[in-house]
MARVEXGU-127648 format. One record per residue (C-alpha): residue number from 1; residue in three letters; x, y, z. Coordinates in steps of 0.25 Angstrom, whole numbers, padded with zeros to 4 digits. Layout:
<nodes>
<NUM Ala <X Y Z>>,
...
</nodes>
This chain:
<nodes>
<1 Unk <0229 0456 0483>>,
<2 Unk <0223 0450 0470>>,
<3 Unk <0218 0436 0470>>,
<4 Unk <0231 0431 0462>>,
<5 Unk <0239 0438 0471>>,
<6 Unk <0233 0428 0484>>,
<7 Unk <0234 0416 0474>>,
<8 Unk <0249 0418 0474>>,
<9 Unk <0250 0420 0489>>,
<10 Unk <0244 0408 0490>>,
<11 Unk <0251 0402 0481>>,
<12 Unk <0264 0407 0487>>,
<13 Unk <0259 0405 0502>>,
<14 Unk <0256 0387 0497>>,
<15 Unk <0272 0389 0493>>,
<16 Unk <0276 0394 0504>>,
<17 Unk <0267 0383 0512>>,
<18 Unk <0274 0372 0504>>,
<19 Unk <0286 0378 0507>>,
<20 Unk <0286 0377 0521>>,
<21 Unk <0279 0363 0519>>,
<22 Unk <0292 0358 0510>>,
<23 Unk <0301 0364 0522>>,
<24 Unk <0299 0351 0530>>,
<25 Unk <0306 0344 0522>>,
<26 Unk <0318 0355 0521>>,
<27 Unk <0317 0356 0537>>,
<28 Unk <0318 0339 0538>>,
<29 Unk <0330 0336 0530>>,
<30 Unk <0338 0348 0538>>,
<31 Unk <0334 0342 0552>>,
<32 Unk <0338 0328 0546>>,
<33 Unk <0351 0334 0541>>,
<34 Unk <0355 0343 0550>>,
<35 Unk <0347 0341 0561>>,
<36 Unk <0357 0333 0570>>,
<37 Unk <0366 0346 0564>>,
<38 Unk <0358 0356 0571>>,
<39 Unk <0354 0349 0584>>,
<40 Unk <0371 0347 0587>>,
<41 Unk <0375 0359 0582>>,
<42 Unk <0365 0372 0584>>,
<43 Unk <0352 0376 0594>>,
<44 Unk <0343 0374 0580>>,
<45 Unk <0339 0361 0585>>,
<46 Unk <0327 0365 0594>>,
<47 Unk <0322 0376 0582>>,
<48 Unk <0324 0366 0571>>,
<49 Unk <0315 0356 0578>>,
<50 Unk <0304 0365 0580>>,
<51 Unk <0303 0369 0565>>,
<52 Unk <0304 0356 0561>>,
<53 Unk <0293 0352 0571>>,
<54 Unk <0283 0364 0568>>,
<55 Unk <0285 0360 0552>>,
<56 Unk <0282 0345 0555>>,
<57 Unk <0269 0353 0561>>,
<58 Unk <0267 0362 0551>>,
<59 Unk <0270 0355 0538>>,
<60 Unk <0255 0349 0535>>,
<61 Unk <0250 0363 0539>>,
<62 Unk <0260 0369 0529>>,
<63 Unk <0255 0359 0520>>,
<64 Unk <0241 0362 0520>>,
<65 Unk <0243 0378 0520>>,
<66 Unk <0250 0374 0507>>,
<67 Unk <0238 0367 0502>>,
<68 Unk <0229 0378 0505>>,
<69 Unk <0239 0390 0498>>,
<70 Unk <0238 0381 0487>>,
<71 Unk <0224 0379 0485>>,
<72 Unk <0221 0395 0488>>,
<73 Unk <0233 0398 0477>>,
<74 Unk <0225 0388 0467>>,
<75 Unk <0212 0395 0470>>,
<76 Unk <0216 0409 0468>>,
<77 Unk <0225 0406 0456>>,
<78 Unk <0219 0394 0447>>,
<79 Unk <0204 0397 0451>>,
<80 Unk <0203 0410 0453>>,
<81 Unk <0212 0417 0444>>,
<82 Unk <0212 0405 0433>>,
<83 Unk <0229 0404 0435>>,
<84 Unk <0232 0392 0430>>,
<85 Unk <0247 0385 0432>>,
<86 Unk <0250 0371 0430>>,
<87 Unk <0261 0372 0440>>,
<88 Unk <0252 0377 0451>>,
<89 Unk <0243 0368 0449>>,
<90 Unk <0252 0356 0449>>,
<91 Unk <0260 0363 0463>>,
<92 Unk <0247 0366 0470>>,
<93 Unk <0243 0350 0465>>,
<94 Unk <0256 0346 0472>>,
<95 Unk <0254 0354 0484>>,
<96 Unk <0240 0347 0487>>,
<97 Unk <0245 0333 0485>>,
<98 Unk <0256 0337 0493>>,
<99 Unk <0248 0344 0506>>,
<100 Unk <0236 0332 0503>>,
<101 Unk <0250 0322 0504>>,
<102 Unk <0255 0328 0516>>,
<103 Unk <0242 0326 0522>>,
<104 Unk <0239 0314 0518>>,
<105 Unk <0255 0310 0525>>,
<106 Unk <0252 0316 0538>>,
<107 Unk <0238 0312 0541>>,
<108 Unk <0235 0299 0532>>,
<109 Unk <0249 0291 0532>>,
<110 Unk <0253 0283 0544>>,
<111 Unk <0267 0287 0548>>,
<112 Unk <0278 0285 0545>>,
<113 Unk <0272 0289 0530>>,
<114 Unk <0278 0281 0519>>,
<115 Unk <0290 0285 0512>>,
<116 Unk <0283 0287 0500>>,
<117 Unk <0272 0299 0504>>,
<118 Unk <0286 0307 0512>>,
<119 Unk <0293 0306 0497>>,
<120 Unk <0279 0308 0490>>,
<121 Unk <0277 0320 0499>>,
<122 Unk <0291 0325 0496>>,
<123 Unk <0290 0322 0482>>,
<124 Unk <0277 0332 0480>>,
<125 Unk <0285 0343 0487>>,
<126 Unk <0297 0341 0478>>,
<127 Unk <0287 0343 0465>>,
<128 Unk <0279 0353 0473>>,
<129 Unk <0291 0362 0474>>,
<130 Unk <0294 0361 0459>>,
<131 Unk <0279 0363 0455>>,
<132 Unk <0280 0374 0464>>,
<133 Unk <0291 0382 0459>>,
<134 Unk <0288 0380 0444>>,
<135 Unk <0274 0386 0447>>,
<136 Unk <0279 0399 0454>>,
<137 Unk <0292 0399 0446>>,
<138 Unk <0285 0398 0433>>,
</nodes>
């Protein structure tokens, strides 16, 4: 495996990191639309709970792992290879804001947060995803 190879692991392993990060917010609006749904109408209820409790769990963990993949894709491909793309660096500069962010939610703010770091942190995912998918697709 070539050192450009590893750099697109890395750089497909912090995707796939931010992915399962962004799937909260998939996993939270079907609980509150269909939640009541499930918990009437299948034997789901119990399982749905438990994912929804290991990803409240996991999610800062995910987080971070993201983070790191993105520093160790920016490593291999910017320093080491010379790569340069304006799209990755703008993706991987979102994806720090958005971990540091995260944090900075979870461990600095008094609960409940303010309305205006959920939306903020929303927000960045939103411009994330498009940064992302201009940078791979591109």
């Amino acid at each position: 495996m070539e050192i450009g190879d590893l750099g697109e692991l890395f750089g497909y392993l912090a995707v796939a990191m931010f992915g399962f990060a962004a799937f909260r917010y998939v996993l939270k609006w079907f609980f509150k639309t269909y939640g009541k749904w499930v918990k009437e109408h299948t034997k789901f209820h119990p399982l749905l709970l438990k994912v929804m409790d290991l990803n409240k769990k996991l999610h800062p963990w995910i987080g971070l792992a993201a983070a790191v993949f993105v520093v160790a894709h920016f490593t291999t491909q910017f320093i080491i290879q010379g790569y340069q793309s304006p799209s990755g660096l703008i993706s991987a500069s979102l994806m720090v804001i958005q971990v540091a962010g995260g944090f900075a939610g979870q461990y600095l703010m008094k609960k409940p947060r303010p309305k205006w770091w959920l939306w903020l942190h929303r927000g960045i995912t939103v411009a994330l995803i498009t940064g992302l998918a201009i940078h791979i697709l591109g």
